[in-house]
GUFIMAR-893705 format. One record per atom (N, C-alpha, C, O, CB): residue in one letter; x, y, z. Coordinates in steps of 0.05 Angstrom, whole numbers, plus 5000, padded with zeros to 4 digits. Glycine has a CB too. Example, Ala and Ser with C-alpha at 12.3 -4.5 7.8 and 13.67 -1.06 7.14 Angstrom:
REM residues 2
A526448865156A524649105156A526449345156A528549345169A522649115181S525749555142S527349795143S525850015157S526850235161S528249885114
END
This chain:
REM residues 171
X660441091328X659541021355X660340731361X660040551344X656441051358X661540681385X661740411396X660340181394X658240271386X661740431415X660039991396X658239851401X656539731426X654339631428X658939741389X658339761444X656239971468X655440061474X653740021490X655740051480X656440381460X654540641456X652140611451X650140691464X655340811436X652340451423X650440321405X647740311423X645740451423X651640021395X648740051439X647139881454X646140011477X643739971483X648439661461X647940201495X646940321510X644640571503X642340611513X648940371522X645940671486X644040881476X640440731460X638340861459X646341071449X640740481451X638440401438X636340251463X633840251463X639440191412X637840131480X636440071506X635340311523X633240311536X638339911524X636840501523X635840821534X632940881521X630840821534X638341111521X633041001492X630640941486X628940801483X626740871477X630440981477X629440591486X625940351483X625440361519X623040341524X626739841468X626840391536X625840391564X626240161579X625540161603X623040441565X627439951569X627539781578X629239771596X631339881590X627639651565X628939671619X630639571645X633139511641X633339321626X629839331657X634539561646X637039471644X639839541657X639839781662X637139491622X642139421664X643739461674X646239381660X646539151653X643339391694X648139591657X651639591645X653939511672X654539631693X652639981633X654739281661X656239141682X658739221682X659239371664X656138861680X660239181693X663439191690X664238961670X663838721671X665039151720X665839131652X666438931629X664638961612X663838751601X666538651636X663639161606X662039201589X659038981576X658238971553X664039251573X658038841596X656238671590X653438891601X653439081616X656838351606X651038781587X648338871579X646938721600X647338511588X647338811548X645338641626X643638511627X640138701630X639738871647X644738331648X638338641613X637138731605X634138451615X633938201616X638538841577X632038771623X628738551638X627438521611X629138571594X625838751666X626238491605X624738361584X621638421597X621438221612X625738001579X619338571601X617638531614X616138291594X616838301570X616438801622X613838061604X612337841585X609637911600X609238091617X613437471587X608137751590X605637671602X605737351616X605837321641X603337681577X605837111596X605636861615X608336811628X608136661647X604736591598X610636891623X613136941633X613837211639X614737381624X614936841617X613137191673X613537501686X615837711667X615837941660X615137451723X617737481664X620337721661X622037511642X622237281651X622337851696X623237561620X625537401606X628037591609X628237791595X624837331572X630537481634X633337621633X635137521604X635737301596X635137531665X635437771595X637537731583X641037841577X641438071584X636537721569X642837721569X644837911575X645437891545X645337691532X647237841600X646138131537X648138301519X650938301522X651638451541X647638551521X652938191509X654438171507X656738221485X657238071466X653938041515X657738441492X658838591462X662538541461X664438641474X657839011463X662238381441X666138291436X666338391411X664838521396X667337901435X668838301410X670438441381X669338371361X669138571347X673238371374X668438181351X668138091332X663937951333X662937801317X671037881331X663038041353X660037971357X659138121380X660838201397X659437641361X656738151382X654238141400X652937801397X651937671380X651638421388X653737761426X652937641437X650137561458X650637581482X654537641439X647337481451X645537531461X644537231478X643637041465X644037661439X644637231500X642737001509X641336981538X641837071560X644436761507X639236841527X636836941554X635736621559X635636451541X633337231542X635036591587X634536431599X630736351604X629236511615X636236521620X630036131595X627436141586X626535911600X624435971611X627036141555X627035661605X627035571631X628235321638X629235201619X624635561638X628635151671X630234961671X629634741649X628334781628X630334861697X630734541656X631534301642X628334161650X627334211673X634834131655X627134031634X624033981630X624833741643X626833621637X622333971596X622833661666X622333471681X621033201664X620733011680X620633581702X620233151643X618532921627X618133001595X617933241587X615332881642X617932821583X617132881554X619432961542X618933041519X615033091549X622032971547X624033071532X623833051510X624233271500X626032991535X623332891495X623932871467X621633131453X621933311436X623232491455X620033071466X618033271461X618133541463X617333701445X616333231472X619233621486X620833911484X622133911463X621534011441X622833981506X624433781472X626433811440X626433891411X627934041399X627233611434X623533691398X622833711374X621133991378X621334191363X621333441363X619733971397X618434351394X620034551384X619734691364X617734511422X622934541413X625334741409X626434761378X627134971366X627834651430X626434481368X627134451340X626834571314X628334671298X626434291336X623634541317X621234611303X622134921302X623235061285X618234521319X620934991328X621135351333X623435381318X622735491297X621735501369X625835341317X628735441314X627835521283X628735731274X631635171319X626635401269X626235491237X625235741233X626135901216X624235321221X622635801256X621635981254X623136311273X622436551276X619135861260X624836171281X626836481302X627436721274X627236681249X631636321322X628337001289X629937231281X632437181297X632337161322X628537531288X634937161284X636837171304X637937061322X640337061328X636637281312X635836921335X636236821357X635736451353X633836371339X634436991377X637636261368X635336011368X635935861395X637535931413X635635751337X634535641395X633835421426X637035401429X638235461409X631835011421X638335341447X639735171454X639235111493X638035221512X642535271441X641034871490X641534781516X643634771534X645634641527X641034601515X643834891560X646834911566X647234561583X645734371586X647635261591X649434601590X649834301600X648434201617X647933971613X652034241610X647534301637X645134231652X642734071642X641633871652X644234441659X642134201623X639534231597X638234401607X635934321602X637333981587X637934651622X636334771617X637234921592X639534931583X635634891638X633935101580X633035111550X634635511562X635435631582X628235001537X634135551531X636235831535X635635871511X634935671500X639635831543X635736111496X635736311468X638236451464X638236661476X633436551469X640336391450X642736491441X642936521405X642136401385X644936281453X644636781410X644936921385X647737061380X648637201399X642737111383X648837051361X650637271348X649837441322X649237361300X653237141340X650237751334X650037851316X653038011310X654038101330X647537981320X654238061288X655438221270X655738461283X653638581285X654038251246X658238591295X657738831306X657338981285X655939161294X659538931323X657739041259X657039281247X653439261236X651839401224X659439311220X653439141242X649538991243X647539121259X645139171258X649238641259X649939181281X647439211308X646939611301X648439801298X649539111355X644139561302X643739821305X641239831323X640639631336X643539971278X639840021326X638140121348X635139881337X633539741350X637540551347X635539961303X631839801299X633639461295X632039301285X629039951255X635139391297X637439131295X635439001320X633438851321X641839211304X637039131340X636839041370X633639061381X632638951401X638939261391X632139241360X629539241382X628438881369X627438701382X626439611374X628938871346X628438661331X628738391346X627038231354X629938681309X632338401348X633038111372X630638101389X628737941386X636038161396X630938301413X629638351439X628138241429X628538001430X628938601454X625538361414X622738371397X623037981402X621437831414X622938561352X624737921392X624637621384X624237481396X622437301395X626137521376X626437541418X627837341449X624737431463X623737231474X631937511473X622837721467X621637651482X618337401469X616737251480X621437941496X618637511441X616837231441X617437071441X615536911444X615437161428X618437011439X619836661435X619836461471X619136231479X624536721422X621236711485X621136601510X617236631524X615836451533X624036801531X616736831523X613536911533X612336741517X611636551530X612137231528X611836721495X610136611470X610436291478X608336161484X611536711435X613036161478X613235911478X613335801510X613735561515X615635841460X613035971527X612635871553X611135711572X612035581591X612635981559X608035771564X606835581570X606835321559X606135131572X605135661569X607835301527X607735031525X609834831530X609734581530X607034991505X612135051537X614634901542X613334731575X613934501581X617835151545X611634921590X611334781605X610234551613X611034351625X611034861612X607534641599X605434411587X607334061583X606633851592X604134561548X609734131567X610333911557X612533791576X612633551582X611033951528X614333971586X616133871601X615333761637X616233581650X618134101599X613733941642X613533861676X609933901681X608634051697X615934141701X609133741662X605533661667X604733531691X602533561702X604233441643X606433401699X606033181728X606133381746X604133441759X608632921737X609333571752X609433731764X606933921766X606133951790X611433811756X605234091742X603134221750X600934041753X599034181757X602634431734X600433811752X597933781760X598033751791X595933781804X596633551746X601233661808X601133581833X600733861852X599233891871X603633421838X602834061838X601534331836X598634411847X598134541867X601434381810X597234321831X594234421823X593034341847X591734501861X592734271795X593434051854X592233871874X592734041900X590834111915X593733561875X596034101906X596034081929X594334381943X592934421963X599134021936X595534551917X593634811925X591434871932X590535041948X593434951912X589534611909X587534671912X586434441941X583934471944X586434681882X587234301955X587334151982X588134322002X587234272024X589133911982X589634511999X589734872020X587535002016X585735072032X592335142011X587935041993X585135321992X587135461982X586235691982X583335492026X589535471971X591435691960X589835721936X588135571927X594735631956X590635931928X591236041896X591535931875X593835851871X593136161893X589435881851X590135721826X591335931808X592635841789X587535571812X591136161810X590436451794X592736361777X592036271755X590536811810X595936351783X597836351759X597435991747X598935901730X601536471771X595735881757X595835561745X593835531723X593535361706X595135321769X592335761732X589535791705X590135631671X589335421660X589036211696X592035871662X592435721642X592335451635X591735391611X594135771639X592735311648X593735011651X590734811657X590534581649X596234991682X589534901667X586434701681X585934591647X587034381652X582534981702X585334571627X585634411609X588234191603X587934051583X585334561591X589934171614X591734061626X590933791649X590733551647X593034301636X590633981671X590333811691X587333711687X587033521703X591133941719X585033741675X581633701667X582833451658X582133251670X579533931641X584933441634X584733221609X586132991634X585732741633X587133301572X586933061647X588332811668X586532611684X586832371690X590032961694X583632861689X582532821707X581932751726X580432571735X582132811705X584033011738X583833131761X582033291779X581733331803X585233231759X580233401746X578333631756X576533491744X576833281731X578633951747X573333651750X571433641737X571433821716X571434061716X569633671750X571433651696X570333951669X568834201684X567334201704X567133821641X569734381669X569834711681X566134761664X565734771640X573735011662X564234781685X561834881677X561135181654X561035411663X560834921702X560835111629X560835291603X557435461605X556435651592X561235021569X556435281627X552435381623X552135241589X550635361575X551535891621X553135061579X551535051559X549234721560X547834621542X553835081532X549634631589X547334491592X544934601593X542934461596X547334361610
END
């Protein structure tokens, strides 16, 4: 079997979203929880599968601090690790071995890329664009909009103090 076959046929069964491009490229949804969706594309050459997914822009503050996280994490990846494209936004790239890739191969990558991007998302944010969500927080909450996807974060914007500590009843 090809190694598109491969790939097409192993993305068939797990269910995952996905679309076969011209030119034989993979882009594939990733469903997450704190990251709606991680895209990634599949990319199958002669000599590799090529995997990389987009996890988010270039961090507004704390760089160094992102960085050593991305760093850190990279020890702990399957397959996959941080890099940065020229821009700097942050990204998950991998080669795998085409005679490597098989159906439990690839659920594995996926498996990886989607924690890595879901799993490490909130704190990538936390660390890179904290100013950004607390101004966030403010302005919404000066409308009356919606905090609901900023939730996570109110220990964040609390420690700034911005907010009032969130009432526990344990007075």
């Amino acid at each position: 079997m090809s190694l598109a076959a491969t790939i097409e046929s192993a993305l068939v069964d797990s269910g995952l979203d996905h679309v076969r491009e011209d030119g034989g490229r993979f882009f594939v949804t990733l469903p997450g929880s704190k990251k709606l969706q991680t895209n990634c594309w599949l990319v199958p050459t002669e000599h590799a599968l090529l995997v990389e997914a987009f996890v988010c822009r270039k961090p507004d503050e704390a760089h160094e601090e992102v960085y050593r996280f991305l760093l850190r994490r990279n020890a702990r990846l399957y397959g996959v690790h941080y890099t940065l494209d020229p821009a700097g936004d942050v990204y998950l790239v991998g080669r795998i071995g085409p005679d490597a890739v098989t159906a439990d191969e690839l659920d594995r990558i996926l498996g990886q890329v989607l924690e890595a991007a879901d799993g490490d998302f909130n704190t990538l944010l936390e660390l890179g664009f904290a100013t950004a969500i607390r101004r966030e927080w403010g302005w919404r909450e000066s409308r009356g909009e919606s905090l609901a996807n900023l939730r996570p974060f109110q220990q964040l914007v609390e420690r700034a103090g911005a907010l009032p500590p969130a009432d526990d009843g344990a007075s």
